[in-house]
C-alpha positions in Angstrom: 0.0 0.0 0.0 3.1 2.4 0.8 4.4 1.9 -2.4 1.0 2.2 -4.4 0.6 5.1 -2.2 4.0 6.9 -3.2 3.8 5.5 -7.0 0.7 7.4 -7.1 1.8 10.4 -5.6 4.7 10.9 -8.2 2.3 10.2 -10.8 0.7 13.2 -9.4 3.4 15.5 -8.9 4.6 14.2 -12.9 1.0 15.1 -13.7 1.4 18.7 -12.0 4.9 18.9 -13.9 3.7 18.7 -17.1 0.4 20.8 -16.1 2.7 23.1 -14.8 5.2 23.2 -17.8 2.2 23.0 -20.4 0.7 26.1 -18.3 4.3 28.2 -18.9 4.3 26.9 -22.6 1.2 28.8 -23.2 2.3 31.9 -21.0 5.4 31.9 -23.0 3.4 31.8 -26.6 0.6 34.2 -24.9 3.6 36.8 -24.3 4.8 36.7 -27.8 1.5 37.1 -29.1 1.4 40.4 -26.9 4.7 41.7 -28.1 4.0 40.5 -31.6 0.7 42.6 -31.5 2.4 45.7 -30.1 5.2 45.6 -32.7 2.5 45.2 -35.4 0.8 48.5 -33.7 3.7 50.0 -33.1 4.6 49.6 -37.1 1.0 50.7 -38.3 1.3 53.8 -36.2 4.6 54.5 -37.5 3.3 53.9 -41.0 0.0 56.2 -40.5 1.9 58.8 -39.4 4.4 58.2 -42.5 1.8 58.9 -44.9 0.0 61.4 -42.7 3.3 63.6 -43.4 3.7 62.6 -47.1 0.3 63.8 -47.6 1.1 67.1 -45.6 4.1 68.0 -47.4 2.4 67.4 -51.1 -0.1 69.4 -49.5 2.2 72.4 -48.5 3.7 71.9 -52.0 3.5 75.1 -54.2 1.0 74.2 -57.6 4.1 75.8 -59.0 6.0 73.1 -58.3 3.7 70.3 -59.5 2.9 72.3 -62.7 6.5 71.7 -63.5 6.6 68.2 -62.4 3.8 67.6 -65.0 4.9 69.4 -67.7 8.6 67.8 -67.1 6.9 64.7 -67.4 5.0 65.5 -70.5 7.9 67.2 -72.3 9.3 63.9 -71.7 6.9 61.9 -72.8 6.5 63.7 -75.7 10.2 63.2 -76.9 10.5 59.5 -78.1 14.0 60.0 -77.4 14.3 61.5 -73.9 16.8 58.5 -72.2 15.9 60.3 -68.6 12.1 59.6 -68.6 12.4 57.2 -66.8 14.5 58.6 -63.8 12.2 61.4 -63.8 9.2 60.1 -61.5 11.9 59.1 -59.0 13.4 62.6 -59.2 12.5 65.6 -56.1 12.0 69.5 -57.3 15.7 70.5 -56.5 17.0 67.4 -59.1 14.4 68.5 -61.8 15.4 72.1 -61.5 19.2 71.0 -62.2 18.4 69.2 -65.3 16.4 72.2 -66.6 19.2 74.5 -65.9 21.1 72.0 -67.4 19.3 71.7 -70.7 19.0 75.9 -71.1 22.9 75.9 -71.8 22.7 73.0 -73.8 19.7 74.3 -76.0 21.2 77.3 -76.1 24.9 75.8 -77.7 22.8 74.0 -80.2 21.5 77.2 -81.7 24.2 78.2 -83.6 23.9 74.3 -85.5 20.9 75.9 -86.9 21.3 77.4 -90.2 19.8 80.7 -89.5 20.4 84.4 -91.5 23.4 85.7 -89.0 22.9 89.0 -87.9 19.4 89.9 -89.1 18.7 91.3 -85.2 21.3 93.2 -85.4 20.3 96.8 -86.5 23.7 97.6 -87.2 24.7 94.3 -89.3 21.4 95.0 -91.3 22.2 98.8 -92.4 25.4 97.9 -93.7 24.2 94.9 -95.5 21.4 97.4 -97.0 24.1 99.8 -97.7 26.4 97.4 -99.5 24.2 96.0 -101.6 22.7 100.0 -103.1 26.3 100.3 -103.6 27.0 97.1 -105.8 23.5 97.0 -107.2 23.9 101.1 -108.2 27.1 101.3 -108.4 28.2 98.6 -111.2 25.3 99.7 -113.2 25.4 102.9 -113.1 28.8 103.1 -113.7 28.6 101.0 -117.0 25.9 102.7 -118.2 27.6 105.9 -117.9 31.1 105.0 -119.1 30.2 102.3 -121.7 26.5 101.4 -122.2 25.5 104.9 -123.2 28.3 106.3 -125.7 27.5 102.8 -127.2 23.8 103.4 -127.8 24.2 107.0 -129.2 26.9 105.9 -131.6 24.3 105.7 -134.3 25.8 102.6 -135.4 23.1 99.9 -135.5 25.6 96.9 -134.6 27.1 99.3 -131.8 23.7 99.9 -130.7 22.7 96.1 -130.7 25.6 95.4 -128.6 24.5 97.9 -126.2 21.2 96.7 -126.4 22.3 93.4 -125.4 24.6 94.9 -122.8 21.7 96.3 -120.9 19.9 93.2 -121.0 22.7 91.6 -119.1 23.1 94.1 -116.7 19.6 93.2 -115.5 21.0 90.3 -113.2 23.1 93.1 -111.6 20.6 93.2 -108.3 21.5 89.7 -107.8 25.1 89.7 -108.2 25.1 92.3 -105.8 22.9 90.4 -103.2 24.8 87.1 -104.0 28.2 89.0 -103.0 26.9 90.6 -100.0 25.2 87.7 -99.0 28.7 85.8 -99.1 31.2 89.0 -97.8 28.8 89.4 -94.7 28.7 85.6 -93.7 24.4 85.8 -94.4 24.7 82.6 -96.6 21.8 81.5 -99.1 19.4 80.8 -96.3 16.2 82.2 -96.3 16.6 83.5 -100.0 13.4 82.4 -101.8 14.4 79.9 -103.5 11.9 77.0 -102.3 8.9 76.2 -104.8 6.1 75.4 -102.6 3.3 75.6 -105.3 0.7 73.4 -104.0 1.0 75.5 -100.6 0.3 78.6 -102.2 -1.5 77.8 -105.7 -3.7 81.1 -106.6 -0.8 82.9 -105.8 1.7 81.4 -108.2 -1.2 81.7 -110.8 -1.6 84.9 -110.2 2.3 85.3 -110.5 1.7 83.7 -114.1 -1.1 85.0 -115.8 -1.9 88.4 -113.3 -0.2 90.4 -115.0 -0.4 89.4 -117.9 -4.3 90.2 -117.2 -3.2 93.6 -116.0 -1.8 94.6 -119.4 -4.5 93.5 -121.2 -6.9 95.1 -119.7 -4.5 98.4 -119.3 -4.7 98.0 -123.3 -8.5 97.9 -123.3 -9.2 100.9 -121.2 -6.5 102.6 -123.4 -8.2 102.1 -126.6 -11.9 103.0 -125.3 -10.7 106.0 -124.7 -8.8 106.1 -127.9 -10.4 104.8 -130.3 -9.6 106.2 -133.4 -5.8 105.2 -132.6 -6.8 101.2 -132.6 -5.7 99.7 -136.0 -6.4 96.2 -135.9 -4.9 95.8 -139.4 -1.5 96.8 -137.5 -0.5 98.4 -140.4 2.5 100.0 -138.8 3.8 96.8 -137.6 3.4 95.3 -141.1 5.7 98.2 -143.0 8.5 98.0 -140.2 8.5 94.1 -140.8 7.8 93.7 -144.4 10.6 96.1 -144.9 13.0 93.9 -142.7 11.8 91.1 -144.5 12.7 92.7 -148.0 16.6 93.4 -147.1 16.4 89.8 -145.8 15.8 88.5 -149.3 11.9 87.1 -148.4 8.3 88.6 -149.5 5.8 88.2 -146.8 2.1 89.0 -147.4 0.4 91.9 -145.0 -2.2 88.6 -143.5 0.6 86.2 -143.6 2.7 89.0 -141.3 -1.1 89.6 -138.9 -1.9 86.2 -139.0 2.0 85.1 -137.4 1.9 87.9 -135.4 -1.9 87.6 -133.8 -0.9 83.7 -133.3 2.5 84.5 -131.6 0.1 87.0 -128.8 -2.1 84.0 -128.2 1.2 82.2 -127.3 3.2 84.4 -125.2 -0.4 84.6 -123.6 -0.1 81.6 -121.8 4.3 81.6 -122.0 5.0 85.0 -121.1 6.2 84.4 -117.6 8.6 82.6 -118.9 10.1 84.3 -121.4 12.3 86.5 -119.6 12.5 84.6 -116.6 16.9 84.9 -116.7 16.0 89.2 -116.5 13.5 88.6 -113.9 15.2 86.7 -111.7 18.2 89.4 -111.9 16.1 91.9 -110.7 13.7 90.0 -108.2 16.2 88.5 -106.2 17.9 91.2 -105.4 15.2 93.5 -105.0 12.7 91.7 -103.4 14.7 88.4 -102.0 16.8 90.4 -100.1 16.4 94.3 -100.2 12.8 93.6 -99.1 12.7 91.2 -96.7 15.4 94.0 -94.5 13.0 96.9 -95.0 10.4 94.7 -94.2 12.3 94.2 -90.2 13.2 97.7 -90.4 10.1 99.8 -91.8 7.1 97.3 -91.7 5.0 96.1 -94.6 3.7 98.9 -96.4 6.5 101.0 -96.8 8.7 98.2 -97.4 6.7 97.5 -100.2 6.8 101.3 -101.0 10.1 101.7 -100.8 12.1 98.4 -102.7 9.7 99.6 -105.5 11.2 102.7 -105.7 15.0 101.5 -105.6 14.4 99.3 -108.3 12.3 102.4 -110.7 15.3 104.6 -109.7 18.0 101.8 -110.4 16.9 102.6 -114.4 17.7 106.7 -114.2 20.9 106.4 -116.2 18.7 104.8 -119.1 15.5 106.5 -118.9 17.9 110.3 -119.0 18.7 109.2 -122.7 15.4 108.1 -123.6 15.8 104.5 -123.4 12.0 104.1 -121.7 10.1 107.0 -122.7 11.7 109.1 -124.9 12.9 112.6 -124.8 10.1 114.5 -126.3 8.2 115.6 -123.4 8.2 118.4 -121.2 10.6 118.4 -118.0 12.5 115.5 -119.7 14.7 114.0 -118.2 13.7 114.6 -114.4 9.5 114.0 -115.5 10.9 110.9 -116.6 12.6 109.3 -114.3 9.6 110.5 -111.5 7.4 108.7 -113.7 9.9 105.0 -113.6 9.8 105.6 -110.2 5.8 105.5 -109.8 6.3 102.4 -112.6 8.7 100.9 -110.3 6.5 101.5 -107.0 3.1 100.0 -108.4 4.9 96.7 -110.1 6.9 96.6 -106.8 3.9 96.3 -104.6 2.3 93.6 -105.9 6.0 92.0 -106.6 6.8 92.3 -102.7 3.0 91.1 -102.0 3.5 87.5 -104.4 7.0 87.3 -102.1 6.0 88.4 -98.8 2.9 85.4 -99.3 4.7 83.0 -100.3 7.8 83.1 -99.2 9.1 82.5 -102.6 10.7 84.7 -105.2 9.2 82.2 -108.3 5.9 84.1 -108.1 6.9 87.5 -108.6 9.7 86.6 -111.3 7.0 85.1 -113.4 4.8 88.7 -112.9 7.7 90.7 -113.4 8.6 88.2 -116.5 5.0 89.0 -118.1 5.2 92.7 -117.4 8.8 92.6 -119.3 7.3 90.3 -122.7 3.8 92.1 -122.8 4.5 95.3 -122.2 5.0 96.8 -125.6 2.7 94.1 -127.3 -0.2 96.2 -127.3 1.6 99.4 -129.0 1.6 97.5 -132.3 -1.9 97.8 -132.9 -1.5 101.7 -132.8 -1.4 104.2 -135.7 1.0 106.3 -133.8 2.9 104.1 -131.6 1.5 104.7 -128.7 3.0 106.9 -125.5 4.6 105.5 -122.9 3.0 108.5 -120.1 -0.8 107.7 -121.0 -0.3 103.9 -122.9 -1.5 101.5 -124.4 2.1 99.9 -122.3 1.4 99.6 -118.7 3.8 102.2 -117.8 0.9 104.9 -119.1 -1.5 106.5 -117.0 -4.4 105.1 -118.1 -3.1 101.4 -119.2 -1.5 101.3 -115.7 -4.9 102.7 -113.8 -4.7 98.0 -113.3 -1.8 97.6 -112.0 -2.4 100.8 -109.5 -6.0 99.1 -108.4 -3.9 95.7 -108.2 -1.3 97.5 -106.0 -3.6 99.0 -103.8 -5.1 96.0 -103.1 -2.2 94.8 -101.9 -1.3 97.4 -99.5 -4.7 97.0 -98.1 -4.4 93.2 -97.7 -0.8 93.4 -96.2 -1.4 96.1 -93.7 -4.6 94.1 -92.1 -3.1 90.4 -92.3 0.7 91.4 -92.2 3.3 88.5 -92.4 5.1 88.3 -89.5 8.5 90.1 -90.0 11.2 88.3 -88.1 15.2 86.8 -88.8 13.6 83.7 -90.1 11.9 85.1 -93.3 
């Protein structure tokens, strides 16, 4: 019984050691659960009050800021090529502001790799390009006509005067030499110099380049003879002596319809092919006068008196010329001085609407087919006049009343430009 008695008593206190031992086992694992739950508070806290100050400082964020965050990010999502993007979300305000400070310097070295027209801001740079060119353009033509060009034509020898004749037809691409030179002495280049053909930008102006003028003249003609009418001679019997005469000392007989029929066909023609018949001239003339004399006045003066005023350079560019006659004649009253005036006006009216085809489409194609027209048409109309015609009141366009068109046409053009003006900076 003793030992039953003290078996079962260790039993009991084995029993009580393991109840005892299970009971800390579960103490232990209820204390970590306690520390485990206050580290998990202790974290969410931390984390709450993590955000709670992210969202207070985005809130005290200037919109400032953020607008330049976003439209970082845009600009750089916009370039396909931007190898940064995708640093840039990663990136506070102070890094952001480096790299655009960054870029400026670097935009603004890669300026110069543009081919731009150097100097055209600078006023200074400008005038003396003006000034150089009126001295080349005025000065080599005026020169030769004085010296050589002129003793030639009032030689009274007809090959003398041919040659002279000729001579004055090249010096025609004089304005463009002289803008060509200055362009290359003053380090300008050929950028910017009209030379693009965009016709399917700019259609009814290049049409209008091609047959306007050509319009003009006609219709000059037709106001000429309704109020002349007894000096139209449709039979253009003049015409037909001067060249029935020329084809005698040739050797050939011509009949008077043969010589109206050939002639009336060759109208209908240069009708359609008069803008380019004198395009080599034309272009002489329009490139320097309007390519590049313009386009300086145009910074320097605005549109209209731009217009105005590389009009009357080019009318005054003929003075040497017109004081013997070679344009009007000398019969008038207050010759030579009345004449040249008048060029001037000439010059003026066919500038305008030369400078308005340019100025629109930034081409010079346009107005050297106008000017082209004016140059083949222009004494077409004469030969169907008993006296020939005079070159202050018409049937030419350089008349009063044949160029009453070509003023309308020019005012039109001052109009249009002074309301919708083409924005005058170094890039046209």
């Amino acid at each position: 019984m003793a030992q039953l008695q003290k078996q079962s008593e260790s039993e009991t206190k084995t029993e009580n050691g393991t109840v005892s031992q299970v009971k800390s086992e579960d103490e232990t694992v209820s204390q970590m659960k306690s520390e485990n739950d206050a580290i998990d508070e202790v974290i969410n806290e931390t984390a709450v009050k993590s955000e709670t100050a992210v969202e207070d400082e985005i809130g005290q964020q200037p919109d400032s800021s953020l607008e330049e965050n976003s439209s970082a990010e845009s600009v750089s999502e916009s370039d396909a090529f931007d190898i940064t993007r995708k640093f840039k979300h990663d990136q506070n305000q102070i890094s952001s502001q480096r790299q655009a400070s960054k870029k400026e310097p670097q935009q603004q070295r890669e300026i110069p790799k543009k081919r731009e027209l150097v100097g055209v801001t600078d006023k200074k740079v400008e005038t003396k390009r003006i000034l150089y060119f009126l001295a080349l353009c005025f000065g080599v033509a005026w020169i030769s006509e004085i010296f050589a060009i002129i003793p030639m034509y009032q030689s009274e020898n007809v090959d003398v005067v041919k040659e002279a004749v000729d001579m004055i037809s090249q010096l025609m691409l004089t304005p463009a030499l002289a803008a060509l030179v200055v362009r290359i002495g003053t380090r300008e280049g050929l950028v910017k110099s009209g030379f693009q053909f965009n016709f399917f930008e700019h259609k009814v102006l290049f049409l209008l380049g091609w047959f306007g003028t050509t319009a003009l003249t006609f219709l000059g003609a037709v106001i000429y003879f309704l109020v002349f009418r007894d000096n139209f001679d449709p039979n253009m019997t003049n015409f037909v002596a001067s060249y029935s005469k020329s084809a005698a000392n040739a050797g050939t007989q011509i009949d008077a319809v043969s010589i109206v029929a050939a002639y009336k066909t060759d109208l209908l023609i240069k009708v359609f092919t008069a803008a380019a018949l004198d395009l080599i001239n034309s272009f002489g003339e329009e490139w320097g006068f309007r390519a590049y004399l313009l386009p300086k006045l145009y910074r320097k003066f605005g549109a209209v008196v731009a217009m105005l005023l590389s009009g009357f350079v080019s009318g005054l560019w003929y003075a040497p010329l017109v004081a013997i006659g070679y344009y009007y004649g000398t019969g008038n009253v207050g010759f030579p001085v009345v004449n040249i005036i008048a060029m001037c006006i000439f010059g003026m009216v066919t500038g305008v609407i030369y400078s308005y085809l340019c100025l629109r489409t930034g081409s010079i194609f346009p107005a050297v087919f106008a000017h082209s027209a004016v140059n083949v048409m222009m004494s077409q109309a004469a030969l169907f006049t008993f006296d020939g015609g005079n070159f202050f009141v018409g049937p030419a366009p350089t008349g009063i009343l044949s160029g009453l068109p070509f003023i309308a046409a020019a005012v039109v053009c001052l109009v249009l430009m002074h309301r919708n003006p083409v924005k005058a900076n170094g890039e046209q």
